[in-house]
C-alpha positions in Angstrom: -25.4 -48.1 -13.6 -23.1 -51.2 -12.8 -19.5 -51.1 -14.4 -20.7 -53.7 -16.3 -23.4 -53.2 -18.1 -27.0 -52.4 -16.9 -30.0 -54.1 -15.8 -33.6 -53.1 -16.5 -37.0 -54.8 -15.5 -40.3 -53.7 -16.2 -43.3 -55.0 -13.8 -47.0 -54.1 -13.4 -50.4 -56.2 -13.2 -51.4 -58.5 -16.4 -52.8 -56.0 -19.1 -50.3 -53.4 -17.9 -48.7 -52.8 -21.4 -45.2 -53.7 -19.8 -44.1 -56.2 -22.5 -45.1 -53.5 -25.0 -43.0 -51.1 -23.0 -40.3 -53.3 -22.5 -40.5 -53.6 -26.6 -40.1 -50.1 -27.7 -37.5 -49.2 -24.9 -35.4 -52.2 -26.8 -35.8 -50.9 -29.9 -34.9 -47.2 -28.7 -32.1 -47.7 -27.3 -30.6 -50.5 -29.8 -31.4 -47.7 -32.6 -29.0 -45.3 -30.5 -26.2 -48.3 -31.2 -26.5 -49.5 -27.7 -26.6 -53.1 -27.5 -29.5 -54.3 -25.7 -30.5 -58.2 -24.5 -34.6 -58.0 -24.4 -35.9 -60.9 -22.1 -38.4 -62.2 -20.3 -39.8 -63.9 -16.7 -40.5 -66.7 -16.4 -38.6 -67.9 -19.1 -35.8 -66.0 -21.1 -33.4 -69.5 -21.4 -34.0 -73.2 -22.5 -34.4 -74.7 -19.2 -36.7 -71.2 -17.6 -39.2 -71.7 -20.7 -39.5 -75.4 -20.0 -40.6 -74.2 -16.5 -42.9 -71.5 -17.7 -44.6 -73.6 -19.5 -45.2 -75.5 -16.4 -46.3 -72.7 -13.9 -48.9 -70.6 -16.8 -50.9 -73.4 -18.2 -53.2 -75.4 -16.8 -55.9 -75.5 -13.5 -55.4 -72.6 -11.4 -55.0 -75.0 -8.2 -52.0 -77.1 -10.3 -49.3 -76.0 -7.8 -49.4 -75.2 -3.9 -48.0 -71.3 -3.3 -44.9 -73.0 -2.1 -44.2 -75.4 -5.5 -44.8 -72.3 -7.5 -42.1 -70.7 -5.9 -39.8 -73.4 -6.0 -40.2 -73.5 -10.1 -40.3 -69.6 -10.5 -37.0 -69.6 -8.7 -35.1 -72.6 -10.4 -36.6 -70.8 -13.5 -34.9 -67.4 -12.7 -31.8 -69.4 -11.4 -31.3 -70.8 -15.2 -32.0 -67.0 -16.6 -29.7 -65.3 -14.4 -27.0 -67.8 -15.1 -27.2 -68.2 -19.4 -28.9 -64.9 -19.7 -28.7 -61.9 -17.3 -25.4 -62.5 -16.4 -23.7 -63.4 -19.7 -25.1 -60.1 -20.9 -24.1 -57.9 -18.1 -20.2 -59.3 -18.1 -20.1 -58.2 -22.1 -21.2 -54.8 -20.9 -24.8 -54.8 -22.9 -28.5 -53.6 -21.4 -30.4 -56.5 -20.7 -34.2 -55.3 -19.8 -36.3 -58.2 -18.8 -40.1 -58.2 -18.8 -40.8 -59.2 -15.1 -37.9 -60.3 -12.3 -38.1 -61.1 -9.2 -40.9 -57.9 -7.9 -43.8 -60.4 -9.7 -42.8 -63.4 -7.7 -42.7 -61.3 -4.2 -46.5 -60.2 -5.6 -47.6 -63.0 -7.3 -46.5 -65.8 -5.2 -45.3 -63.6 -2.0 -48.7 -61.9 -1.6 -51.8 -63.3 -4.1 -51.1 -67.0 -3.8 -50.4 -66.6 0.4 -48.5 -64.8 3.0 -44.6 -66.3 1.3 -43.6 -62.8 1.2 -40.4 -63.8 4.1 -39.9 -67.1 1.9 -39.8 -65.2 -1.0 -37.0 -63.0 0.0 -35.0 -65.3 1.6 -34.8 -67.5 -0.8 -34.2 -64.5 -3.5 -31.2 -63.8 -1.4 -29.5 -67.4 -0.9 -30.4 -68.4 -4.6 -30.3 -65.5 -6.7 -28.7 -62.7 -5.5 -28.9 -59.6 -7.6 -31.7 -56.9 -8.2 -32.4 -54.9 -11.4 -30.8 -51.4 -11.1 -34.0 -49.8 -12.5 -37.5 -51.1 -12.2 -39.8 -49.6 -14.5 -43.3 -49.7 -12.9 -46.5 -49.8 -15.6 -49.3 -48.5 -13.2 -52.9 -49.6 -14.9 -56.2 -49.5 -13.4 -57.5 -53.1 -12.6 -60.3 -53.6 -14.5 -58.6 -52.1 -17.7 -55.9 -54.4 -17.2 -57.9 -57.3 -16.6 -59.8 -56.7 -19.6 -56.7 -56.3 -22.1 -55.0 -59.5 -20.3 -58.3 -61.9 -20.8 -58.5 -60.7 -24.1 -55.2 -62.2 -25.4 -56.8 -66.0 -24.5 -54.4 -68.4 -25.4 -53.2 -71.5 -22.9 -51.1 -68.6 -20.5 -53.8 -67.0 -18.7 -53.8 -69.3 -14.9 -53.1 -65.7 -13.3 -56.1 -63.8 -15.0 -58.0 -66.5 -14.0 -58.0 -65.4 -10.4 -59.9 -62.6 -11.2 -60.5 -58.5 -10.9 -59.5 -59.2 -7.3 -56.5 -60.1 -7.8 -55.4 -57.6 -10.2 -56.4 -55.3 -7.2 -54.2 -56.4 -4.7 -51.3 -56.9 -6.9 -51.4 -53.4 -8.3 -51.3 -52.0 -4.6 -48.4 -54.8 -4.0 -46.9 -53.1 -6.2 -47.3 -49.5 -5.5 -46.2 -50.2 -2.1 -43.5 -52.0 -3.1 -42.2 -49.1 -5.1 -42.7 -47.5 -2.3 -40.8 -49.9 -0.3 -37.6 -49.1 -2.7 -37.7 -46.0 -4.2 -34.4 -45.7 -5.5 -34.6 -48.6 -7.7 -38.3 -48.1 -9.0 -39.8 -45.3 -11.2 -43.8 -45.2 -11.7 -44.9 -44.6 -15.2 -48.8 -43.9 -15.8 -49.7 -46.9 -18.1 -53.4 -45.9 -18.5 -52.5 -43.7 -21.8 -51.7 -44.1 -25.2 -48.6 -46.2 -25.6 -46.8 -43.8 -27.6 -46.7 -41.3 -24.3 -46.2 -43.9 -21.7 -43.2 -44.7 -24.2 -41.7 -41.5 -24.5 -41.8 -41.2 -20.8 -39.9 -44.6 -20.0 -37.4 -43.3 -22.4 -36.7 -40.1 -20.7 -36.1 -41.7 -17.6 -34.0 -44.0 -18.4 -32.3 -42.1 -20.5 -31.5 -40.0 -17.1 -30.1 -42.4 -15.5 -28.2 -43.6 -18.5 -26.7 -40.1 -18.9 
């Protein structure tokens, strides 16, 4: 916990049930009287939904791996600084439905090997990491089929297929892996009532 206030994100695959997650942990913890800021990537501010707009809709070969990036970045930039930040200085829990972990997966590993360019540029333009990262782990297929059947104009990533969803959730396991003091794993493939009451109880933990 920062001595300002505290910094959640949730990550997983499409079809994960982390937005969901992401919900009910807001509504939890606002209905214990603690004041919460529930946001999203890429988006969350004025100028980071313009962007999202830009990066979720359209061909799946609109943007090199490396203009993606670019936008993601300038998105989170806007988000950190009108958002995030604002949030955490007033001393409130901002949880955020995907940071910078889907960028180091999405664009860092599925669109090409960026991982290196992700990171540096993570470092010289944003800066900060959540300080939990709530992990929804789904199986693939399950995920695939649950993100496909939203539809609507934001589906460019589901597009690339049950492949995809493969290698990102190992990117991601490994990646929790990679930082285990920041991440915590949560079984996404049952009902959403259980997954819930287990993200609550850990970060309830580390909340104290």
């Amino acid at each position: 916990m920062t001595a300002r206030g505290w910094f959640v994100s949730f990550e997983g695959i499409d079809g994960s049930g982390k937005s969901t997650q992401a919900r009910h942990l807001a509504e939890r913890l606002r209905a214990a009287g603690r004041g919460v800021v529930l946001t999203r990537e890429p988006g969350g501010s004025q100028g980071a939904e313009e962007i999202r707009k830009l990066v979720l809709e359209g061909d799946t070969d609109r943007w090199s791996p490396e203009t993606e990036l670019l936008l993601f970045t300038a998105a989170r930039r806007d988000h950190l600084e009108r958002v995030i930040e604002p949030a955490l200085v007033d001393g409130k829990i901002v949880i955020c439905d995907r940071f910078a972990d889907s960028t180091r997966m999405y664009q860092g590993l599925a669109r090409d090997d960026l991982r290196d360019k992700v990171d540096a540029l993570h470092d010289l333009m944003i800066g900060r990491e959540p300080d939990l990262t709530i992990l929804i782990d789904m199986d693939p297929g399950r995920g695939l089929e649950r993100a496909l059947s939203r539809g609507g104009p934001e589906a460019r990533f589901e597009n690339f297929g049950a492949g995809l969803q493969s290698r990102m959730r190992q990117g991601f396991l490994d990646l929790a892996a990679e930082h285990p003091e920041r991440f915590i794993v949560i079984d996404g493939n049952r009902p959403v009532e259980t997954v819930a009451a287990d993200v609550a109880a850990c970060v309830e933990d580390r909340l104290g």
